[in-house]
N, C-alpha and C positions, 0 to 999 in steps of 0.2 A: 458284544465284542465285534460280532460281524460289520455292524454301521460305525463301529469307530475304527475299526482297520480298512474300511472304503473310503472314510473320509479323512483318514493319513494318506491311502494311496492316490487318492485326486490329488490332495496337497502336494505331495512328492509332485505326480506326472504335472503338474502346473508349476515348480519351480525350476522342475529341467528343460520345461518350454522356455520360462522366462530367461534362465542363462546360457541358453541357446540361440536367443534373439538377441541381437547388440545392440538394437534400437531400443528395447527392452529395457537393456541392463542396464544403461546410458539412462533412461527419463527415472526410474526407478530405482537406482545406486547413485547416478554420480550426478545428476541435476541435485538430488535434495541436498547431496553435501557439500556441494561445492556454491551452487547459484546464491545461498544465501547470506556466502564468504563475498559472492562478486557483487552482490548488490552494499550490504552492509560497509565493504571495503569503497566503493563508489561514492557511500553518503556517511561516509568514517568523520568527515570535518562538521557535520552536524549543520553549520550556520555558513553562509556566506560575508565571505568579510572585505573589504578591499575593492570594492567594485570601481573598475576604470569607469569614468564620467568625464566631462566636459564642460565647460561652462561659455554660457555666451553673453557678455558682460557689458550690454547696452548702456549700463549705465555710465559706468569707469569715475566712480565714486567711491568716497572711503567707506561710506556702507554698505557698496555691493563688492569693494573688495576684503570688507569686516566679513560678508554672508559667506563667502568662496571658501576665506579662509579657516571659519568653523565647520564649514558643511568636509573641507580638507579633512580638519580633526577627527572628525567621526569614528569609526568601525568597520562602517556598514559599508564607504565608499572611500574612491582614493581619485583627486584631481588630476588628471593625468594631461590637462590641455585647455588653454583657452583658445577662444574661436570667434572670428571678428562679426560672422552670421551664421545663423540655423542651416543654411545650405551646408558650410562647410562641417557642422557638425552631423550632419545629415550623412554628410559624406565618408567618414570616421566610422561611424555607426555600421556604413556598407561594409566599411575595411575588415569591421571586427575590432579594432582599437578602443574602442568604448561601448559601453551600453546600456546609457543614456546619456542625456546633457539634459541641464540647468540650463533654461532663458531668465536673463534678467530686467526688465522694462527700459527702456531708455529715459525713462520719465518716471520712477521708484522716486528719486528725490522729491521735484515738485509735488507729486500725490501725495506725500507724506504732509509734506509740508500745509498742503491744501488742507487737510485733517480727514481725505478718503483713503481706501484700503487699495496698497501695489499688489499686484497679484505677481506670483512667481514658476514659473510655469515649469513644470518636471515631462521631458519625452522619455519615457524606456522602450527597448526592445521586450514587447510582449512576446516574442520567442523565449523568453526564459525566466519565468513565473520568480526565481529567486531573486533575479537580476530588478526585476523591478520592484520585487518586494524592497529590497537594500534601499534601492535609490529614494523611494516616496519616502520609508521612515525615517532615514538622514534629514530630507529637505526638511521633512514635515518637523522633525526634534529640533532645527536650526532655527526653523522659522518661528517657534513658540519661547526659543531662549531668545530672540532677538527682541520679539515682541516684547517681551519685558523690559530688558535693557530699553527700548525707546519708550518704554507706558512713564518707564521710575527719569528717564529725562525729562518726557514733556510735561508729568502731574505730580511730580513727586520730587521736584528740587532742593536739596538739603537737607532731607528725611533720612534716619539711619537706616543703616544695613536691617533690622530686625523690624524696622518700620515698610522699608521697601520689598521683604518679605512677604510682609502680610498683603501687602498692597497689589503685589503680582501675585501673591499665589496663597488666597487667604483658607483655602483647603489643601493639607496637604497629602500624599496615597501613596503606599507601598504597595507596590508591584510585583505577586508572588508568582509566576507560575507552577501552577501544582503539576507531579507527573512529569515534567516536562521542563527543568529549571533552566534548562540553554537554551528552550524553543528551538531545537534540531531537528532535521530533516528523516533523520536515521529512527529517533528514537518513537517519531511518528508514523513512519511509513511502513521501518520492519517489520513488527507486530502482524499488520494486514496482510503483505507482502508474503512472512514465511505460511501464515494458514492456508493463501492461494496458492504456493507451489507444492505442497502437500497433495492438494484436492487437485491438479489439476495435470499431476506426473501420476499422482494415482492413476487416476481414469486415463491416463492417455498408455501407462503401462497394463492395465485390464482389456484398454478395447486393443491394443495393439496383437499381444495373444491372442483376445479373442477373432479377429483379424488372421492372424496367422494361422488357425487353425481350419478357418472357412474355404482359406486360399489352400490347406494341404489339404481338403475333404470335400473339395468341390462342393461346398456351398454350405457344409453342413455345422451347427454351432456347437455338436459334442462332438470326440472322436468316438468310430465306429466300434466300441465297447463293452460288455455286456456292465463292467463297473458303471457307467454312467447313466444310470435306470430311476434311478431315484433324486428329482430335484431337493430336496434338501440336503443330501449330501453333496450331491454339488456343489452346492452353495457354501456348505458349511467348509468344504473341504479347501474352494479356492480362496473364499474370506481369510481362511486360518495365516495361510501363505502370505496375503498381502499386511496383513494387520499386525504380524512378527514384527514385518518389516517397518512397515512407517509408526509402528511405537515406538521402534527406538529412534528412527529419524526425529520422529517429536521429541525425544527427549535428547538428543542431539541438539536440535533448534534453542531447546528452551536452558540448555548449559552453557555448549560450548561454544555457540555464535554467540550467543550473549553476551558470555564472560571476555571472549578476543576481541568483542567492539566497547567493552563498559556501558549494553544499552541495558535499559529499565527493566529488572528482575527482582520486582520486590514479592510476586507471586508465590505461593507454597507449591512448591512442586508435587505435592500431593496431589494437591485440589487440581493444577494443571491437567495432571494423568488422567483423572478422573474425569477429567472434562474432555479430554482428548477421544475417551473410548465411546460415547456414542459419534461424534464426530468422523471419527477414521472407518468406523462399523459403516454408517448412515452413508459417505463417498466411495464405501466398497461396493456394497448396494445399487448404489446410482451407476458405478463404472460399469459392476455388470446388467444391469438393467439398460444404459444405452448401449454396450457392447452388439444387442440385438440388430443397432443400426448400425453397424461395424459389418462390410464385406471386405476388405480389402486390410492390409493394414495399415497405409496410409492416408485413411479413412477417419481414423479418429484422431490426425492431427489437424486436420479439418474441422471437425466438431468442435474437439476441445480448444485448441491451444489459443482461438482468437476471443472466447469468453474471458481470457483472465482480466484485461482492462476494465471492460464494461461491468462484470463483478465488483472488481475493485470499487468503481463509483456508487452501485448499487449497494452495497454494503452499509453504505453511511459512514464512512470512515474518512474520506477526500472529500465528499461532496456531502452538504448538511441532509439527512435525511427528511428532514420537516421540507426539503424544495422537491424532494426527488417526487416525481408524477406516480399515480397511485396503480396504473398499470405497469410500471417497471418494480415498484416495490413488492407486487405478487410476482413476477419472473420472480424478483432477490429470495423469494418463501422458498422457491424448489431446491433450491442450491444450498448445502450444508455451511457453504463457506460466509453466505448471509450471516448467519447466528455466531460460526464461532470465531470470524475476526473481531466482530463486538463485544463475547464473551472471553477473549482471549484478552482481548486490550486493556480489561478492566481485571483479569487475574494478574497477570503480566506485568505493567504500570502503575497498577493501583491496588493493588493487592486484596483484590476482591477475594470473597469466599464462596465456596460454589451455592449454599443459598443465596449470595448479591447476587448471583447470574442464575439462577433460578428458573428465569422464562428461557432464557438464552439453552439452557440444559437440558429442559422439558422440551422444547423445538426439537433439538438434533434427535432426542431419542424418538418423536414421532415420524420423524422423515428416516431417521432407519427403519422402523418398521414398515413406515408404507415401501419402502424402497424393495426390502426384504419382499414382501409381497410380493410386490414389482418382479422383482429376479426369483424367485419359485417360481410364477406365472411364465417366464418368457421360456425356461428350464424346461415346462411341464409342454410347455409348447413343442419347444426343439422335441423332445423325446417322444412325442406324439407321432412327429411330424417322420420322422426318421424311423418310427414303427411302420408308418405306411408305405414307404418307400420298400423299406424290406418284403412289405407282402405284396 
C-alpha cells in the first residue's frame, strides 16, 4: 500500500507541475487536439486539381491547338495563358500566375510527318511537389490519347471503332488503388503525421518539467523529497500521468479527426489501443530517459522539435525504405515512432490485425523496456547523486 500511495503521489506532484507550466499545458493538451485539425484541415481537399499552366505554342497548328485543348479538359490542370516564348512564361512562373507551362516544338508537324518522335517538353515549379505532380500526369494522359488518335490515322484507315481499339490498346487495365481510392494527400500523410505529434509533444512536455524542475532546484532532476527514493516509483508514478493522458488523445486521433476529415478508418479500434500501449509506454521512457539532457526548459525544444521531419523520412512512410541508407535506418530503430507510423498505417488504412503488425508490436514493446531500463538507471543516478550532496 505504501509504494502505491508513493506512486499516486509523484503522479499527483507531476500533474500540478505540468498545469502549472503553460508551455506544458500548450504541447501537451492543446497541440495534440488541435494540430491534427490544422494539418488534416490544410490537406482536407486530398488531390490537387485545376492547376494554372501555360502553354507555349511554337507550333500554331491544329494539332498543337487539338494538344492545348485536351490537356485544358483535364483535372489535374486549367490553361490559364498562351505565351509567344518560354521567357515570357518564365516570367508568369516568377509572378506566381502559373506553375508550369507546356513547350510545344515549332516543328511537331514536320516530325510527325517525317515518321520520328515530337517531343513535348513540361517546366514545373519544383517548389511544390503537387504542382508538378498535376502537370506531368495531364501532359503525360494527353499525350498517350493523342498517340492513338494519330497511330488509328496513319495505320488504321477505315478500321472500325472496335477494330481501332484493339489496335491502340490491344491490353486493356483497371486501375484500383487500394487504401487509397482518391490518391489524397490527407489520407497519406495523416496516418504518420498524427503518430509523430504524439511522440514528439510527449517528450517535449516530459523534458519540459523535467527542465523546470532543474531550473527550480539548481540543477537537481528530483525535488528535494524524502518521496523520491525509489526509481521505480518514479518512474511508475510520472509514466501513470502521462500515459492517462495521451490514450485518450490516441483515441481522440483515431475517432474524431478521422470521422471530421472522412480519412481511412477501416482499423478495429481494439486492435489500435492495443497497439498504441507499448507505443505511448516505450515514448514515455524515452521522454524521461532524455529528460537527463534537459537543464534548462527550453532545452528540449531543441532536442526534440527539429527531429520530427527527418523521422518522418526515416520511417519509410514519404521516402521508400528500400533507398533509405542503412546508417539512418538504425537512428529510425531508437525512435518509437519508426515502428508505429508503419504499424499504425496498416491498422488504420488497411485494416490490419495486430498479428499483421506483429514485428511492428514486438519492436515497440522492446524499446519500452530498454527505455524503462534507461530511465531507472538515470533515476537511480539522480538519487545517488543527490545523497552525496546531502552528506
Amino acid at each position: 500500500m505504501t509504494s502505491l500511495s508513493n506512486i499516486a503521489r509523484i503522479a499527483w506532484i507531476e500533474f500540478r507541475n505540468m498545469m502549472r507550466d503553460n508551455g506544458v499545458v500548450l504541447f501537451v493538451f492543446i497541440v495534440p487536439l488541435f494540430y491534427p485539425l490544422l494539418y488534416a484541415f490544410i490537406y482536407n481537399n486530398e488531390t490537387v486539381r485545376d492547376v494554372p499552366v501555360a502553354i507555349v505554342d511554337g507550333s500554331r497548328s491544329p494539332l498543337s491547338r487539338q494538344f492545348a485543348r485536351m490537356l485544358d479538359a483535364t483535372p489535374e490542370v486549367r490553361v490559364v495563358a498562351q505565351c509567344a516564348s518560354i521567357a515570357e512564361a518564365e516570367r508568369l512562373n516568377q509572378l506566381g500566375e502559373i506553375y508550369a507551362f507546356v513547350v510545344i516544338p515549332d516543328d511537331l508537324n514536320r516530325t510527325l510527318t517525317d515518321g520520328r518522335q515530337a517531343i513535348i517538353g513540361v517546366y514545373a515549379d519544383m517548389a511544390g511537389m503537387l504542382y508538378y505532380k498535376s502537370a506531368l500526369l495531364a501532359a503525360t494522359n494527353v499525350s498517350l490519347e493523342l498517340n492513338k488518335e494519330l497511330k488509328v490515322e496513319r495505320f488504321y484507315t477505315g478500321a472500325t471503332r472496335a477494330q481501332e481499339a484493339v489496335a491502340t490498346q490491344p491490353v486493356t487495365y483497371d486501375h484500383v488503388p487500394l487504401y487509397n481510392p482518391q490518391s489524397g494527400f490527407a489520407s497519406f500523410l495523416m496516418p504518420a503525421v498524427m503518430m509523430l505529434i504524439l511522440q514528439q509533444t510527449l517528450m517535449l512536455g516530459i523534458g519540459m518539467v523535467g527542465g523546470g524542475i532543474r531550473e527550480r532546484y539548481n540543477g537537481r532532476a528530483l525535488p528535494p523529497m524524502k518521496l523520491y527514493s525509489d526509481p521505480m516509483q518514479i518512474v511508475l508514478g510520472k509514466t501513470a500521468v502521462y500515459f492517462i493522458i495521451y490514450i485518450v488523445m490516441a483515441a481522440y486521433m483515431f475517432t474524431v479527426v478521422n470521422y471530421i476529415f472522412g480519412l481511412p478508418a477501416i482499423g478495429r479500434f481494439g486492435t489500435y489501443i492495443m497497439f498504441m500501449v507499448p507505443y505511448l509506454l516505450g515514448c514515455t521512457f524515452m521522454g524521461i530517459t532524455f529528460s537527463s539532457f534537459i537543464y534548462r526548459r527550453e532545452d528540449c525544444i531543441l532536442l526534440f522539435v527539429f527531429m520530427s521531419l527527418p523521422l518522418l523520412f526515416i520511417s519509410g512512410i514519404s521516402w521508400p525504405a528500400a533507398a533509405i541508407p542503412r546508417f539512418w535506418k538504425c537512428v529510425g530503430m531508437l525512435f518509437p515512432s519508426t515502428y508505429a507510423v508503419n504499424g499504425y498505417v496498416r491498422i488504420n488504412s488497411m485494416g490490419a490485425t495486430l498479428q499483421q503488425v506483429g514485428p511492428e508490436f514486438i519492436a515497440l514493446w522492446i524499446q519500452a523496456g530498454v527505455y524503462f531500463i534507461l530511465s531507472l538507471g538515470f533515476y537511480y543516478i539522480s538519487i545517488r547523486k543527490q545523497r552525496k550532496i546531502k552528506k
